[in-house]
N, C-alpha and C positions, 0 to 999 in steps of 0.2 A: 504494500500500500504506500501510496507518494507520502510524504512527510505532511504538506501542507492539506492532506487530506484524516494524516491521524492525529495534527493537531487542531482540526475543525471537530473530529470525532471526540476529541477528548475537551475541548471547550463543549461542546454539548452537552457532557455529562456533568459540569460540575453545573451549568446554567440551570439542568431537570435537578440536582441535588441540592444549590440555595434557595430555589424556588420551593420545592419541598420543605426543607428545614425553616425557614425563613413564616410557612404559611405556620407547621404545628406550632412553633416556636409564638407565634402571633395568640395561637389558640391557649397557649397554656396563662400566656400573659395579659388573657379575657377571664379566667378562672382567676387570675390573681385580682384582678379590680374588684369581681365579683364578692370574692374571700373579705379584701379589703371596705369591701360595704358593708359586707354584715356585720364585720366588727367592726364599725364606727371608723376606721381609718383613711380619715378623708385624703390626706396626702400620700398614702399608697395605693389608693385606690385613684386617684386622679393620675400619676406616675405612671404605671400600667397601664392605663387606658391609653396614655399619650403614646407608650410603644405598643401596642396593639396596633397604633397608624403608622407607627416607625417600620413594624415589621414587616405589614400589608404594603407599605412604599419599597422596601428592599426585594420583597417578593418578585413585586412587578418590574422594577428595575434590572433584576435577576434574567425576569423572561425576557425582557429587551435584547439584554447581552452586556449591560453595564455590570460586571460581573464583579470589577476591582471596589468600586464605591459600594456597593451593597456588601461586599466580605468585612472591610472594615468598617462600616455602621452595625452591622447585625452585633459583632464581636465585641464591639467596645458597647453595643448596647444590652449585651446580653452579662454581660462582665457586672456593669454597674444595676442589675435589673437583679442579680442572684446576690450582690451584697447587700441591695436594699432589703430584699426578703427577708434577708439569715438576718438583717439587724432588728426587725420586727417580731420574726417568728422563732428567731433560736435554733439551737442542734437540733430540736426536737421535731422541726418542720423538713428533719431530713435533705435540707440546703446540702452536707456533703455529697449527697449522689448528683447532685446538679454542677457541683464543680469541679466533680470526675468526670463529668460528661463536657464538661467545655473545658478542660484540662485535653483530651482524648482530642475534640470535636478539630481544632487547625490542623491534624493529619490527614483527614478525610476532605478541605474543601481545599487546601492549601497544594502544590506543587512542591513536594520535598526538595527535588534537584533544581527549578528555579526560582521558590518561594521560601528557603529556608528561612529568610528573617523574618516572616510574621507566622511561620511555624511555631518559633520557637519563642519568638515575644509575645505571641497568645497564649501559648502554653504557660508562660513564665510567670502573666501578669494574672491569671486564674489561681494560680500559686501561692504568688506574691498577695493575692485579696486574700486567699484562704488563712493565711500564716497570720497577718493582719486581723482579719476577724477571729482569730481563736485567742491573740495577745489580746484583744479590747473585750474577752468573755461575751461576743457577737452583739456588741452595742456600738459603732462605729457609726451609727445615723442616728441612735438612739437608745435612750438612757432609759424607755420604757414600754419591753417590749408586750407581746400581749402575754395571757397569761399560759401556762406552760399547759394547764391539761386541756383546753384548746387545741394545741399544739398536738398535742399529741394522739387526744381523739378523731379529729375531724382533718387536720390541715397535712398529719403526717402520711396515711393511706393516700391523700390525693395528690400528695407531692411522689410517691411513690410510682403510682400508677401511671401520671402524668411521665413522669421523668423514663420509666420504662418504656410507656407505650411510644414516647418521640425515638430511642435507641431499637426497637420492636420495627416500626414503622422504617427506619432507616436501615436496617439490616435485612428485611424481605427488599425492601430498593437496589441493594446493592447485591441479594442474591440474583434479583431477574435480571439487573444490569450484568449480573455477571455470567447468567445463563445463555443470554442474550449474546454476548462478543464468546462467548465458549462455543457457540456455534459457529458463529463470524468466521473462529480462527480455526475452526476445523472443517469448516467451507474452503478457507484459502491454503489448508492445509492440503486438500482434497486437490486442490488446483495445482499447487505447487508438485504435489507427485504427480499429476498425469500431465504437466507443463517437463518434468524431470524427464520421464519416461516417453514422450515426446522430443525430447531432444537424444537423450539416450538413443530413440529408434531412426533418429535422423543421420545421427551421427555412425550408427551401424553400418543403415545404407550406404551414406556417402562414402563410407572407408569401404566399403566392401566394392561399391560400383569406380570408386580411383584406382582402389589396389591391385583390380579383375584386370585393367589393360596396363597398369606399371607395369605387374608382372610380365606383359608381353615385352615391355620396352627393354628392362634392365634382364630380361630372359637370350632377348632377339641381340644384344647388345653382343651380349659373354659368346655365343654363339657366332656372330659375326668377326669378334675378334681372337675366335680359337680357329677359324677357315683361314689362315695365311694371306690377309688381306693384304693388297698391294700400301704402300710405302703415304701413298697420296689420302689415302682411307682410314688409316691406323687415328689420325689426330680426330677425326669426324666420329669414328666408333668408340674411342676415350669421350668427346664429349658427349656423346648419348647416353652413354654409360652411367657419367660422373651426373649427369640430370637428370637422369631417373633417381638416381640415388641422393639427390638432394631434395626433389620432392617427395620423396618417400621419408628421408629426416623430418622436411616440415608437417607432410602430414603426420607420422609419429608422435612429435610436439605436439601439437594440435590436438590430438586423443590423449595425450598423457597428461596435460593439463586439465581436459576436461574432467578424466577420470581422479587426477587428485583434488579436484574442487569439492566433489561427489563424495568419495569412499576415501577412505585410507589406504594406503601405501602400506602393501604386503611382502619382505623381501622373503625371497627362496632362496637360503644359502645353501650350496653344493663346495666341495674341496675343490682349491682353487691355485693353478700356479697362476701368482698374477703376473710373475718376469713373463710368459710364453706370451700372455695374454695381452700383457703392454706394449710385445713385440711386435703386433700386428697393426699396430694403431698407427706408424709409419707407410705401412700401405693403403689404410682406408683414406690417408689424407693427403696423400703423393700427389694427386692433380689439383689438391685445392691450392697445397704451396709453388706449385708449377707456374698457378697463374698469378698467383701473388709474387712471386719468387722471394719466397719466404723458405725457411732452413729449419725442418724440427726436425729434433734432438731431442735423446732420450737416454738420460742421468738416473738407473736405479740398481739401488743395491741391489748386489748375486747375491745375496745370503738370507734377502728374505723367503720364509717355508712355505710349507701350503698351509692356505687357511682357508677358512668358512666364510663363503664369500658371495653377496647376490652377482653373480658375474654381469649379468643384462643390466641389471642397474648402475654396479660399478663402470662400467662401458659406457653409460649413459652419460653418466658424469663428466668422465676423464673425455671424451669425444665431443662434448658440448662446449666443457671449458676448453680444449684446444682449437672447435671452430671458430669457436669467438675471437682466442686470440690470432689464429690465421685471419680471420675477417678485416682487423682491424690491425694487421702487420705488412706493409709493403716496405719488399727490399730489405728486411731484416731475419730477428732470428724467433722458434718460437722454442721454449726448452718445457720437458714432460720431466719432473724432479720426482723419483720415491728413496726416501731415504728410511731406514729403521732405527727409531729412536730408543726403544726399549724389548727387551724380549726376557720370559718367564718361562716357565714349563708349559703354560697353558694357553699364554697368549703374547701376541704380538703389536705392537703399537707402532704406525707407520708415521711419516711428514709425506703430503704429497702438495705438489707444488706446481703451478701452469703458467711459466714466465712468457715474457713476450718483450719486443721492443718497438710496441707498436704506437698507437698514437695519445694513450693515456689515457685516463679519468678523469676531468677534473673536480675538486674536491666538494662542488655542490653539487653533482650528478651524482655522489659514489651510493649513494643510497636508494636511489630511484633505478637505477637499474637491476633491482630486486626486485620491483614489481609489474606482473602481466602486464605488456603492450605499452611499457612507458617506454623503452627506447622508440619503437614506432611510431612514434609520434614526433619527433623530434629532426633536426634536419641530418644527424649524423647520422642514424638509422637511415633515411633516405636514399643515400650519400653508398652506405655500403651492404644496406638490404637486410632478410631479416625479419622474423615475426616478433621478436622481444619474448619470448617465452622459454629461449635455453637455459638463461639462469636461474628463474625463477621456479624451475625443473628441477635445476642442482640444487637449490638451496633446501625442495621438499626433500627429494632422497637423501639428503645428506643428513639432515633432523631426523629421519627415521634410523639413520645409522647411527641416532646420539653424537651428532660433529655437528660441527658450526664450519662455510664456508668464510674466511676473510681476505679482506681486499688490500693490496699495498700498489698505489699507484702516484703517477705526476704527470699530470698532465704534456704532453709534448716527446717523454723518457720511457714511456712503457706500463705494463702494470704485472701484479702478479697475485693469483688466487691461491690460495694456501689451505689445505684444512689437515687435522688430525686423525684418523681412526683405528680404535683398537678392536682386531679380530682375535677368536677363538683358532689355534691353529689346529691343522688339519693333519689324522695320524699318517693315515695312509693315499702315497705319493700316487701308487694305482690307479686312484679317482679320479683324476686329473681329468679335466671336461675335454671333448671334443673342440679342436678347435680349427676352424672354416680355414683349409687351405690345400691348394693343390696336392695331392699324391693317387701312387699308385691304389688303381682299385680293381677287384676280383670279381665281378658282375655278370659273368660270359652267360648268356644262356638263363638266366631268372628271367621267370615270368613275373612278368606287372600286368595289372590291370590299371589303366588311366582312366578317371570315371571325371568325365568334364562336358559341359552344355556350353562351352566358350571354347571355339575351332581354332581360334589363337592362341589360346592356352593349351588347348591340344597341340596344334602343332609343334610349338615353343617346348612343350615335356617329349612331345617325340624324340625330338633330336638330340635333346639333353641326355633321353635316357640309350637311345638308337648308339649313340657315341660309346658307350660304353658295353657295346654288343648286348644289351636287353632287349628281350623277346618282348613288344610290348604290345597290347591289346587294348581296345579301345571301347567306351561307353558313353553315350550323352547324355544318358537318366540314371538317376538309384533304380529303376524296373529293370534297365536292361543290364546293369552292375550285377543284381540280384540275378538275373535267369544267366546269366554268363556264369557266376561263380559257382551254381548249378551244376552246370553242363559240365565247366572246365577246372582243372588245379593250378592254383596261382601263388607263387612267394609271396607278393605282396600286393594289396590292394589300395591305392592312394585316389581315395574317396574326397570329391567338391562338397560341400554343404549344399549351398542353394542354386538347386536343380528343377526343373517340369517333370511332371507326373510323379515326381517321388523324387523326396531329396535325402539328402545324405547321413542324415540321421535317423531314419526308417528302412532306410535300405542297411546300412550297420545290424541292426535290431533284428533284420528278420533273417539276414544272411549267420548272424550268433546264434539264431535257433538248427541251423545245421552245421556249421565250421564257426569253431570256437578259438582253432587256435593260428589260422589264418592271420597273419596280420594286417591291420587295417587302421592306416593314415589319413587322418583328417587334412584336406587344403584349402584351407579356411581364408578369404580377404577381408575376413572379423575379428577384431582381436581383442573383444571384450570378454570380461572374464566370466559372463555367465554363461559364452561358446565356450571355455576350456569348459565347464560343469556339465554341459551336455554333450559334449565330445565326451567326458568320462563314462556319463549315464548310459548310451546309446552303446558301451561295447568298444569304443575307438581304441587303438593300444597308444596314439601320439597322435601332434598336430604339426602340421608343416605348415606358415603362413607365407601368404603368398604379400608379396613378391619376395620370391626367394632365387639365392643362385644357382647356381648349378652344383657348387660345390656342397650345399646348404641339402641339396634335394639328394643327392648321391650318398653323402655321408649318413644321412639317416635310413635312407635303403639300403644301404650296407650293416647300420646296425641293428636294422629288424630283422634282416634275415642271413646274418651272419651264421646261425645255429640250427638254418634250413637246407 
């Protein structure tokens, strides 16, 4: 709800709650004139009456919207209307329940966060009368007040009943008021999840209808550039390549942001060499520093072990902060620092560090560029492009790693991101993750089954997997995946999701109710995590998301059916 609409909302509420209090308030102070006649008290009784018109004017003032003059008339009149009483009628007319209740009452009409001082000055000066009338033995107007068992037969019930039924009356007020917005807010509650889930299903789509032809692009690319292109085509095939794979970064970005606004950040630690792992990070960035002609370098200790480590996320990280400083590095150096600061039996404590010699920070930006889409905005983002969303990337995973990203920079000299993190090390060196890069591969003669309703996707896995002497078979529905697996035996089946006539998590399902130990890969262009939940449910053994490489698609056919 816009601001200037929930503070219309909430002026409304106090204008229906002075008006209310303002009318009983009026009523109780017609029973006192009244009280005041019978007992001969012509000047309580005239006093009274004059605010019975004070109250009835505040009321209406109230419904106007003149909300500030009616709070301080009613308060200072109701202040001076309960000390009159008590100095007439005594403890015995039950006055302290009336000055617990306007003691109470400035929390209910008052704004605590922009009204504290007449919070806390009404409160103080009901106090301050009380304290007063208890030093003067409640004769403070008067030295003669009526007599006590008066008091106590007739004036003390109705000061009771009175005083309850205004606190009675204002507490069913503020239960409907409050039934009333507990609907409100689980109306816009109701909105905001199917407004989520509505974007969630947008966001589905779009990545999945980008990712269906990227993976053609950066498929068609790798393929291009393993056919011995001539000399003149080689720079043309790098950059189709190196653009696929940049908007694949941004779309990435793009999903990961959303999804950290949403849900929390999950890491999956697996044992991890991070030396193998950081070696390769000079290859994913080889043509971005080509065009920059920028120089990384890569400074990390041999000695650190294997640990426990979200490899995807640490990736994320370490490749975000070093496009940045490629982005913002022409003609210089970028340097990738891991040093090991401390080590234990159990654990390891790194310094990792992302220098550059690029064009700086300067010292009133260094904070804004933590936050979504604020470099984008500005003429340097312009200048060297850019969603503004890779840092503010690193600095979520990095908080779930328990580290803090900081920043050392000068404007014009470079800068440098620095952070800490201590890992759980990892016993056994065997685990060591797969990691995406050319070798030899044993493949002759497996059968696949290719299950895809996109002919360029098809194509693009033919020849990925053709290359590699696989026998490979083809399906454009989960129906005909199903009567295929039927009829034929297949090493491995690398099943599309979203298919016609049947998609790929029904064809899983029913193909499980005959061949259980068949393997079958999901090739999913959705990479949200409620597909991995239904990839597991459906029977799947893994997911392969698309756009993927070559090397990415081979290495996991290799390890499902290594045992086949």
């Amino acid at each position: 709800m816009p601001k200037d609409k929930i503070k219309k909302s909430s002026s409304e509420r106090i204008y229906k709650l002075m008006y209310t209090i303002c009318l009983l308030t009026a009523g109780l102070a017609f029973i006192c004139f009244f009280i005041g006649l019978l007992l001969g008290l012509t000047t309580f009784a005239l006093y009274h009456l004059v605010t019975v018109f004070i109250y009835f004017y505040c009321a209406y003032i109230s419904k106007k919207g003149n909300i500030y003059v009616s709070r301080l008339i009613f308060f200072i009149l109701l202040n001076l209307g309960i000390v009159s009483t008590a100095s007439y009628i005594g403890r015995a007319g039950a006055v302290e329940y009336m000055f617990v209740y306007s003691l109470a009452l400035p929390f209910s009409v008052f704004s605590f966060k922009r009204e504290k001082i007449y919070v806390y000055f009404f409160s103080c000066l009901s106090g301050l009368l009380w304290i007063i009338l208890a030093i003067t033995d409640f004769k403070l107007f008067t030295s003669t007040p009526i007599d006590i068992s008066v008091a106590e037969t007739y004036i003390y019930p109705i000061s009771i009943f009175c005083t309850f039924g205004i606190v009675a009356v204002q507490l069913y007020y503020f239960s409907v008021l409050s039934l009333k917005y507990y609907k409100q807010i689980h109306l816009k509650k109701q909105k905001a999840l199917e407004a989520s889930l509505a974007k969630s299903k947008f966001l589905s789509t779009m990545s999945h209808e980008i990712r269906t032809p990227l993976n053609a692009v950066i498929g068609l690319s790798h393929i291009l550039g393993n056919n011995d292109p001539r000399k003149d085509q080689i720079e043309n095939i790098e950059a189709l390549n190196y653009s696929g794979k940049t908007l694949l970064n941004l779309l990435n970005n793009v999903l990961d942001f959303s999804k950290m606004q949403s849900t929390n950040i999950e890491l999956d630690n697996i044992p991890t060499n991070i030396i193998s792992t950081v070696k390769q990070i000079q290859k994913i960035h080889k043509n971005a520093c080509k065009r920059r002609n920028t120089i990384l370098e890569i400074d990390i200790d041999e000695s650190i072990p294997f640990v426990w480590l979200d490899v995807v996320r640490f990736n994320q990280v370490i490749n975000n902060l070093i496009s940045n400083a490629i982005k913002f590095t022409d003609d210089g150096t970028v340097t990738l620092i891991i040093k090991k600061m401390k080590e234990t039996e159990e654990k390891v404590t790194l310094h990792l560090a992302v220098k550059d010699t690029g064009i700086g920070i300067p010292k009133n930006k260094q904070k804004t560029i933590w936050k979504a889409f604020e470099q984008a905005s500005n003429t340097t983002n312009r200048i060297y492009g850019g969603t503004g969303l890779g840092l503010p990337i690193v600095k979520s995973i990095l908080e779930v790693m328990h580290s803090k990203v900081k920043i050392e920079s000068e404007y014009g000299k470079g800068s440098t991101f620095s952070f800490d993190l201590e890992l759980k090390k990892a016993d056994d060196k065997k685990e060591e993750i797969l990691i995406t890069e050319k070798k030899e591969h044993n493949l002759a003669n497996k059968k696949v089954l290719l299950v895809d309703d996109n002919l360029i996707n098809v194509m693009v896995g033919k020849q990925i997997l053709e290359k590699e002497k696989i026998l490979v078979n083809v399906a454009n529905d989960g129906l005909s995946a199903l009567n295929k697996c039927k009829e034929n035996e297949f090493d491995i089946v690398l099943m599309d999701i979203q298919m016609p006539v049947m998609d790929g998590y029904t064809a899983t399902k029913e193909i499980r109710k005959f061949n259980t130990k068949m393997p079958v890969l999901a090739l999913s262009a959705n990479v949200f995590i409620e597909i991995k939940d239904k990839i597991e449910e459906c029977g799947m053994d893994g997911f392969i998301f698309k756009p993927f490489t070559p090397e990415d698609l081979i290495n996991q056919i290799e390890k499902y059916t290594s045992n086949s």
